[in-house]
Phi, psi and omega in degrees: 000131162216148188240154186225139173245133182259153147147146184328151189264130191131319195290354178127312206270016157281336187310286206298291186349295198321296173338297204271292193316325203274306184271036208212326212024069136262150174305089183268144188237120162243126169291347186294284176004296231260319177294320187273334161299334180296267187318337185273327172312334198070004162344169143288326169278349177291307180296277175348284180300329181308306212298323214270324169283323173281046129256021168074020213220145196285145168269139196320169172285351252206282191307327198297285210298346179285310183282335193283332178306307199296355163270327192282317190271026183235020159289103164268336158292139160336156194211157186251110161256129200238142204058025191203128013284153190245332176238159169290003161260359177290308088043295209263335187237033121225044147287334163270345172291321177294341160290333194295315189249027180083060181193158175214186175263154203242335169177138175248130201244115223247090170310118195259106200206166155276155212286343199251323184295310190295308138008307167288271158337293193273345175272012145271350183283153173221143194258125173273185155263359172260008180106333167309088206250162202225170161237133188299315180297305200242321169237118139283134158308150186304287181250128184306106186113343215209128190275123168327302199303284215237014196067337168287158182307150198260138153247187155260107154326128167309300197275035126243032198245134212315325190283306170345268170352268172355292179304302188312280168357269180011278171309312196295279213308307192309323166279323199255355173311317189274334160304306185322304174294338199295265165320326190278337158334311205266341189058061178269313216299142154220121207267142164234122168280113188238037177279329195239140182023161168285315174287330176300332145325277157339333167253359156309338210264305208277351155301331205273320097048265180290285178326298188303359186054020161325000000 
């Protein structure tokens, strides 16, 4: 089984992706992820991507698919790709990478929230350097600033301080509108209300899941 998780940055579905990987053993893949190692390493590519999210702006398609290969084939267990594809070529070029390796998308579950929430949501997060994200509002650190794991100071992510955030919304409806239509075409789409508690989400995915025989 593999899966696409959708939905606005903010919305919850890298929370449920963690989720479903751990109690599940699916592989999950995030392209945020897969990018901030690349930038905590120092790449070039790393630089490259760092410049493109903090201006609030997508990364090519060419760079996405490229880091999503080098992952998929040496994967065996089911796998969540989570907030990617973002456009329909993204989308059209990784129906070929999973043909290559036998595989296809089984379904896509589109986390739903509103535009004032997410907002809301990622301008309380605070991000460690040791990987550790924190929300001020709903999971706060023990002491205000200072990450449990490792003690260091907690910051705010560029793509997450309000004017960013905005944009990104944006960007996001303006690219993923036609993907959307995209899947439903195909009777991929599935709506997740991701407005509520994490496990009540969470057991919306495996009815749902369930019901579709997934």
């Amino acid at each position: 089984m593999n899966l696409v998780f959708l939905g606005y940055p903010g919305s919850g579905k890298g929370t449920q992706a963690k989720m479903l990987a751990e109690r599940k053993n699916f592989a999950h893949l995030s392209t945020g992820d897969l990018f901030r190692e690349e930038i905590a390493k120092g790449t070039k590519l790393g630089q490259t991507v760092k410049d493109i999210i903090s201006s609030g702006k997508l990364v090519s398609d060419n760079i996405v698919l490229e880091v999503i290969e080098s992952k998929i084939g040496s994967l065996k267990n089911d796998v969540i790709f989570d907030g990617f594809p973002r456009t329909v070529e993204q989308a059209e070029g990784l129906e070929n990478l999973l043909e290559k390796y036998s595989r296809k998308v089984d379904a896509v579950l589109f986390f739903e929230v509103e535009e004032r929430e997410v907002v809301k949501r990622l301008s309380a997060r605070r991000s460690c350097s040791c990987g550790r994200v924190y929300n001020v509002i709903s999971n706060p650190p023990k002491k205000e600033g200072i990450c449990d794991s490792c003690g260091a100071a907690l910051f705010t992510r560029e793509d997450d301080k309000p004017e960013v955030i905005s944009k990104r919304i944006d960007v996001y409806k303006d690219l993923t509108s036609p993907l959307i239509s995209y899947y439903r075409t195909q009777g991929l789409f599935h709506i997740i209300n991701a407005s509520r508690p994490g496990e009540e989400v969470y057991g919306e995915i495996e009815k749902t899941l369930s019901e579709e025989k997934i």
